[in-house]
N, C-alpha and C positions, 0 to 999 in steps of 0.2 A: 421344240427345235429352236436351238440359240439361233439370231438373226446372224445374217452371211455376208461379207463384203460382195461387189459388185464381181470381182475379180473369182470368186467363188460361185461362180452360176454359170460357167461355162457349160455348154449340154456334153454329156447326160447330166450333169451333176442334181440339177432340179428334177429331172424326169427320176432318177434312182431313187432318189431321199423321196420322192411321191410313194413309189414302189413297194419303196420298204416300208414303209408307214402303212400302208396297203394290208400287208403280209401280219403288220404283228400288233395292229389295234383291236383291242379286246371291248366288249363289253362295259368294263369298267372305267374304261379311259371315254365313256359318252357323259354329257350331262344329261342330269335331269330333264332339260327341256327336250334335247334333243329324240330322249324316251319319249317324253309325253307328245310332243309335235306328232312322230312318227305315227303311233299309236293313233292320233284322233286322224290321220292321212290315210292309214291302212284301213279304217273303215271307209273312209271318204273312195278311197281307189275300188271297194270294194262291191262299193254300193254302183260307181261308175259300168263292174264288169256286168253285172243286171241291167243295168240301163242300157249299155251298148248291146247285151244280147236281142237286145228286139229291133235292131235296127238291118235288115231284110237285106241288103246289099253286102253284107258280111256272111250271107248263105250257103253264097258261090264257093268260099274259102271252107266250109265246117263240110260241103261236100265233096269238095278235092280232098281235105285230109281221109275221110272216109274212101275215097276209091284209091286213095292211097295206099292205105295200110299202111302195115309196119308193126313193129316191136310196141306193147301197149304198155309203155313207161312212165308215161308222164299224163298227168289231170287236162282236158280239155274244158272250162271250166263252163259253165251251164248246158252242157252234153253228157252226155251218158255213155260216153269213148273217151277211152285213154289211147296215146298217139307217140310216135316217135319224140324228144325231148324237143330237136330242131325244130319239127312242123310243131307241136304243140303251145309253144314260147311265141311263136310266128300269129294264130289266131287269140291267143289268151290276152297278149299285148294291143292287138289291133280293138278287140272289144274293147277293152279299156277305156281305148283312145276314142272311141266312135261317137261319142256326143259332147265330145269337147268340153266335159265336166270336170276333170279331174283338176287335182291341186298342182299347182307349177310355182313358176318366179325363186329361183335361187335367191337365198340372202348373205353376202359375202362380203366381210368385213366392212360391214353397215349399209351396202346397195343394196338394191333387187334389181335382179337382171331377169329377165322373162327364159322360161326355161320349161322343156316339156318332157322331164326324165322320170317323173313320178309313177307316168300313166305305161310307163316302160318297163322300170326296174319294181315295183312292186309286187305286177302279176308277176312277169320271171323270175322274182324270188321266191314267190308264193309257189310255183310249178318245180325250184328244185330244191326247194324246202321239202316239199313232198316226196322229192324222189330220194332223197336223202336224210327224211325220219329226221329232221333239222330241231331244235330245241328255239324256243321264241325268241332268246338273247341272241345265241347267234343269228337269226331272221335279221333281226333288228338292227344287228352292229353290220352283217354284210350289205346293208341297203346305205347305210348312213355314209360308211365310209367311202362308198360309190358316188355318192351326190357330194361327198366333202373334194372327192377328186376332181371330179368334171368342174364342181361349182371353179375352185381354184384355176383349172384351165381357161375356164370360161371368163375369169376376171381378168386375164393376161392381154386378151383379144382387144383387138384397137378398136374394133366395131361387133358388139355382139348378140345384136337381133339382125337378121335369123341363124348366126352360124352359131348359135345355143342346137339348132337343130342335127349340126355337123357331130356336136358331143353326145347323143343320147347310144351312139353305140360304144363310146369310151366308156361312159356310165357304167353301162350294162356290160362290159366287158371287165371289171372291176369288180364287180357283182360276181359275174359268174366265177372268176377266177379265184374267189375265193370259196364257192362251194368246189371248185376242182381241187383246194388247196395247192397251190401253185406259187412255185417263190419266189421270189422279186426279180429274178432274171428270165424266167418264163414270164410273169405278168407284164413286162416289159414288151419282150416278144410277141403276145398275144395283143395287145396295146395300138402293135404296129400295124394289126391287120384289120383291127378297130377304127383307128386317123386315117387310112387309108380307103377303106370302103365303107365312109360313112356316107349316109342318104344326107339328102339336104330336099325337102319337102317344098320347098319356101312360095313357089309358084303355083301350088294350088292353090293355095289361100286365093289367089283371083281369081283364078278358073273353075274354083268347087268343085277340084278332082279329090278322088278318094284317097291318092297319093300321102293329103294332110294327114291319114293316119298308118298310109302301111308302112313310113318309115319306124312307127313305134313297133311292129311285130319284127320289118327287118334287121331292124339294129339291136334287137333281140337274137334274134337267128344268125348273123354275122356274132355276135356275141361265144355263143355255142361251140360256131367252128373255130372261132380264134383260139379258143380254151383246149380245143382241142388239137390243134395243131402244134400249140406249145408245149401242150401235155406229151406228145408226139415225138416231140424233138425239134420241130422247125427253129428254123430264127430266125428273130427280128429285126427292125431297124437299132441303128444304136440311141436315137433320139427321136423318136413318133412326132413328140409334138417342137419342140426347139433346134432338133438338128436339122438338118441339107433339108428343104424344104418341105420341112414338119409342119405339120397342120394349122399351127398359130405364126411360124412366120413366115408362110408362104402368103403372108396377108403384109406383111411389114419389111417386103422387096429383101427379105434376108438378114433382115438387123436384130438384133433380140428388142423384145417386147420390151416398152418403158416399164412395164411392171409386175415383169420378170419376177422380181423379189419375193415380190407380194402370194405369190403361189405354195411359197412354204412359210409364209409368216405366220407363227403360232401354227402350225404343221403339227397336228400329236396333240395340241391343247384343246384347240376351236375346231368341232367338227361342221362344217356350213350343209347346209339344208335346204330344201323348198319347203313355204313354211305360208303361200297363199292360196285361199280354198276359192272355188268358183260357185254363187249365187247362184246362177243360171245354166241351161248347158250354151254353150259356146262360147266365141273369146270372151275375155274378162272386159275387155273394151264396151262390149255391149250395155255393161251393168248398169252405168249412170243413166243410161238411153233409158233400162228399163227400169229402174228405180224411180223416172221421172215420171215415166208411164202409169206406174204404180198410184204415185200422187196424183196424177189427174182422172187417175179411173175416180181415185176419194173422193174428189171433189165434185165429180158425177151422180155421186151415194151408190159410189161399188160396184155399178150397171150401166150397160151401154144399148141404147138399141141401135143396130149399125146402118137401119133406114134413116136415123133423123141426123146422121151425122155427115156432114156437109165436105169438109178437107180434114187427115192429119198430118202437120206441118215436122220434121224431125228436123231439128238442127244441130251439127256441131260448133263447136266453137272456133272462131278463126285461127286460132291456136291448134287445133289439131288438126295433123294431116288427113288429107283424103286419103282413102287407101278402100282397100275390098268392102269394108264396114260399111262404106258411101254408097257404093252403085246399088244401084235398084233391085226391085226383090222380082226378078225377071225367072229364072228359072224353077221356081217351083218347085226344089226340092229340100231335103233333109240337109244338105250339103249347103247349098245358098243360104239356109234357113237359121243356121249356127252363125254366122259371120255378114248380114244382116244386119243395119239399124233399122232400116221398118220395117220388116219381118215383126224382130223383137219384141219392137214397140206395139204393134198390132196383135201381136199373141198376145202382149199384159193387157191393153187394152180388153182383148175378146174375154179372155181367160181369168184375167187376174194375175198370172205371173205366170212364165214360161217353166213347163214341166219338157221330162226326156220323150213321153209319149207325146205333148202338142210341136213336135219338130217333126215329128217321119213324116217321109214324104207322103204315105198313103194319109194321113190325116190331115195333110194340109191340102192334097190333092180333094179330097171328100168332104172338105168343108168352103160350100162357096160364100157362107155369111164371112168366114173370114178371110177369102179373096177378094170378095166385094170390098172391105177395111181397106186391105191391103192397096188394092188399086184406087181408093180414093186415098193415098198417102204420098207425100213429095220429100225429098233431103236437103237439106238448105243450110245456109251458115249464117253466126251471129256473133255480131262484137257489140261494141257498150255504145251508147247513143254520143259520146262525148270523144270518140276515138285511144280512149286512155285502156290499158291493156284489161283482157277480159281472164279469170280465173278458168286454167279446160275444166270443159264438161260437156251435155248434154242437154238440149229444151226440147221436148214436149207440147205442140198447141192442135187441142180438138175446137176445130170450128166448128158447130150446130146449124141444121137448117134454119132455126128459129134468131140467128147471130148470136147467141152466147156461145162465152171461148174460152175455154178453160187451160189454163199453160202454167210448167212449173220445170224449172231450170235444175240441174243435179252437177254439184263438183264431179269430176272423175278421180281425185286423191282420195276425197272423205268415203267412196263405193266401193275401191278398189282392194283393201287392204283389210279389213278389218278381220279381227279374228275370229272363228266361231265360237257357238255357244255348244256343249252337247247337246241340248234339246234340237239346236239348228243339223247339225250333222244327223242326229238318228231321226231325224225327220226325212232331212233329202235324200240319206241310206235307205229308209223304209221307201218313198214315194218311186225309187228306182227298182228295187225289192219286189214290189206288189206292181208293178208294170212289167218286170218279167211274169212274175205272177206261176211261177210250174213248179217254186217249193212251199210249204206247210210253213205256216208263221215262224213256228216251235225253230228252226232253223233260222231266221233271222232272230228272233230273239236269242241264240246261242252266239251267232254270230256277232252283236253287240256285244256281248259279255265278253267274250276272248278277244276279241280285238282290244278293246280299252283294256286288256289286261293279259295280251299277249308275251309277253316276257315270262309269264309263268308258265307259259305254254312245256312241254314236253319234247313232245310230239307234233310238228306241226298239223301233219293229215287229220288231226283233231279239228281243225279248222278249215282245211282246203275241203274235204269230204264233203262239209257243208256247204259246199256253192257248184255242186253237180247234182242233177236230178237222178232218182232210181233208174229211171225207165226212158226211153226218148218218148 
C-alpha cells in the first residue's frame, strides 16, 4: 500500500483499506518469520490451555456450559463435550488466559507495545478451525492478519497500555470474520460491534479479580455475534475506530490521531505480530524479580532451608513504577500469586523457578514452609549510592540467621525479550502438559510435531482432537 497524503486519511478511508487488506491477504503474502514466530506461539498458546485447565476456579464456567447445552459444535478443549461455538470460544479462551503464560507484546514498526491478543485469538481460531475442517495455511494467515490489525490500531493510540485490552475483541473479530468469509463491508460492520463492546479488564490487575481473564473468552464471544450479525445483514458504524467518537479518538477529544498514517504504512507488505514469550506464569514484569531469585538460590548451592533464613528483601528500582507487582503477597491466592514480586520471588526461592502448578491456590494454601518464606519477605526500592540514574530492574537479598546475605540485581530489558530456544518451548509445553496430566504422552508428542509444522496441516481436527480427553 503506496504511502497517502494527510489529506487522504479522512475516515473511513483508513478503516476500509484495513478491511480490505482483511478480505484478501492470502497465505503467501506472510513472511517467513511471520510462519515461523506463529508456529513456535501456537505451541506456546497451547501448552498455556493445559496449564490453565487445572486451575479450579474455571470450574464454575466448564459446568454452566454443561447445564447449558446446546448444539455440540464446537471442541471444548481439555473436556470431553463439544458446546455451542459462542459458549465454547467463551471457556477455550479464558483457560488459555488463566496463568498468565501466554505470549503477548505486539511488535509494530519496531515498538513493543504490551498486548494480550495471543492468549485470545489462537484458541478461537483453534475451535473454528475445527468447526470448519480449516487447512493449517489458512489457520495461520487468519491469526496473523488479526494481530497485524489490532497491532496497527493499537499503534495509533496516544496511550496504549491498558487500552491494548480495549482491542482483543477487534483482534478476534477479524479472526472470526474471516472464518465467516465476510467482505470488507460486513467486516467493517462487524468491527463496529467489536470497538463498541469491548471489555477493558485493567482493574483487576489490583484487585486479583478474575475479571484479568474473562475479557479474553468475552472478546471472543462478542467476536461470534459481531460475525454474525453482519453475516445477517446488520450495519455498522461508518468508522468504528476514527469516525464520531471511534474508539481511538474518543481518547484525542476528537482530532485524528498523530499517527494516523502509520496504520496502513506498508499495509499488505509487513504483517505485525506478538512475537514475546513468557518465562514464568504471570506478568512478564515479574521475570527479572525472578531471574534474580534464581541467582541467589546459586549462590546458596541450589537449596534453601526456610528455618535458617532470617529476611527476603525485594527491590524495584527507583525507575520503576509501583503498581500491583508491589503490594504485598496478602491474599493467598492463584490470582495475587501471578502478579506478585514476593510471591515470585519466594516460589524460585522454595522451588527453584515458578511452575503453572506452584501458583494455584490449593498449593500455596497447603504449603506453609512457603508461607513461612513468604511472610518473612518485604518490597523495597533501590537507586545507585551516588544519586546518578539507576538501569530498571530487580534485586534480590536473602539475609541468613547466621548474617550471610546473598543479593543479585537483574536488568528488566536483558529478562524481558529474549527469544526462545525449541528446547525452551517444548520444555514449558510439556511441564504444562503433564500438570494437566488426563492425555497419554503419544499426544503431546504429536502435538509438538504439528504444531512446528502446522501449515502442512490439512485438516485442522488433526490437531484440536489432541487436546480433549476420551472420557471425562
Amino acid at each position: 500500500m503506496p504511502d497517502v497524503q494527510k489529506e487522504d486519511l479522512i475516515p473511513p478511508r483508513v478503516t476500509n483499506l484495513m478491511c480490505d487488506n482483511t478480505v484478501k491477504t492470502a497465505f503467501a503474502d506472510l513472511s517467513e518469520w511471520n510462519v515461523k514466530c506463529f508456529k513456535d506461539r501456537l505451541l506456546d498458546i497451547t501448552g498455556c490451555i493445559f496449564g490453565g485447565a487445572i486451575v479450579r476456579d474455571n470450574d464454575v464456567l466448564a459446568n454452566l456450559l454443561k447445564r447449558w447445552g446446546g448444539t455440540t459444535e464446537a471442541p471444548v478443549f481439555c473436556h470431553s463435550f463439544r458446546a455451542p461455538v459462542n459458549n465454547a470460544v467463551l471457556l477455550n479462551c479464558i483457560t488459555a488466559r488463566s496463568n498468565d503464560f501466554g505470549n503477548m507484546f505486539l511488535k509494530v514498526h519496531g515498538e513493543r507495545m504490551a498486548s494480550h491478543i495471543g492468549e485470545t485469538l489462537i484458541p478461537l481460531g483453534l475451535t473454528l478451525a475445527d468447526i470448519n475442517k480449516t487447512n493449517g495455511e489458512l489457520f495461520i494467515t487468519n491469526n496473523i492478519v488479526a494481530e497485524d490489525f489490532a497491532g496497527r490500531i493499537l499503534y495509533t493510540f496516544p496511550v496504549r497500555w491498558p487500552a491494548d485490552m480495549e482491542l482483543v475483541s477487534t483482534a478476534a473479530t477479524v479472526l472470526t470474520s474471516r472464518y465467516y468469509e465476510l467482505n470488507a463491508v460486513q467486516t467493517k460492520a462487524a468491527l463496529s460491534y467489536a470497538a463498541t463492546n469491548a471489555t477493558d479488564p485493567a482493574n483487576s490487575y489490583y484487585d486479583y479479580s478474575q475479571e484479568f481473564k474473562y475479557h479474553n473468552g468475552e472478546s471472543a464471544r462478542c467476536a461470534i455475534m459481531a460475525c454474525e450479525l453482519a453475516k445477517g445483514g446488520w450495519t455498522g458504524l461508518e468508522d468504528p475506530f476514527f469516525g464520531h467518537w471511534g474508539l481511538v479518538v474518543k481518547r484525542t477529544n476528537g482530532e485524528m490521531p498523530p499517527l494516523l498514517d502509520h496504520a496502513i504504512k506498508d499495509l499488505g507488505r509487513i504483517y505485525f505480530m506478538e512475537e514475546s514469550f513468557k518465562r514464568f506464569p504471570g506478568g512478564i514484569p515479574n521475570t527479572p524479580a525472578a531471574l534474580a531469585a534464581i541467582e541467589v538460590r546459586s549462590m546458596m548451592d541450589g537449596r534453601i532451608n526456610v528455618a535458617d533464613i532470617k529476611a527476603v528483601d525485594v527491590f524495584r528500582s527507583e525507575n520503576t513504577a509501583y503498581n500491583y507487582y508491589s503490594q504485598p503477597f496478602s491474599k493467598l491466592t492463584q490470582l495475587n500469586a501471578l502478579f506478585c514480586y514476593q510471591f515470585q520471588v519466594c516460589c524460585v526461592l522454595y522451588y527453584g523457578t515458578v511452575k503453572v502448578e506452584h501458583v494455584q491456590t490449593e498449593a500455596i494454601q497447603n504449603n506453609p514452609e512457603l508461607l513461612e518464606l513468604i511472610a518473612k519477605s518485604t518490597m523495597g526500592v533501590y537507586g545507585s549510592s551516588d544519586g546518578s540514574p539507576v538501569t530498571r530492574g530487580m534485586r534480590v537479598r536473602v539475609t541468613m540467621k547466621n548474617g550471610d546475605v546473598y543479593e543479585h540485581t537483574r536488568e528488566a530489558a536483558e529478562a524481558m525479550h529474549t527469544y526462545p530456544t525449541k528446547e525452551f518451548l517444548v520444555e514449558k509445553f510439556m511441564d504444562q502438559f503433564n500438570a494437566f496430566g488426563k492425555l497419554p504422552k503419544a499426544n503431546a508428542d504429536k502435538i509438538i510435531s504439528l504444531a512446528l509444522n502446522i501449515e502442512k496441516t490439512k485438516d485442522m481436527r488433526e490437531y484440536t482432537e489432541l487436546l480433549v480427553p476420551k472420557n471425562s
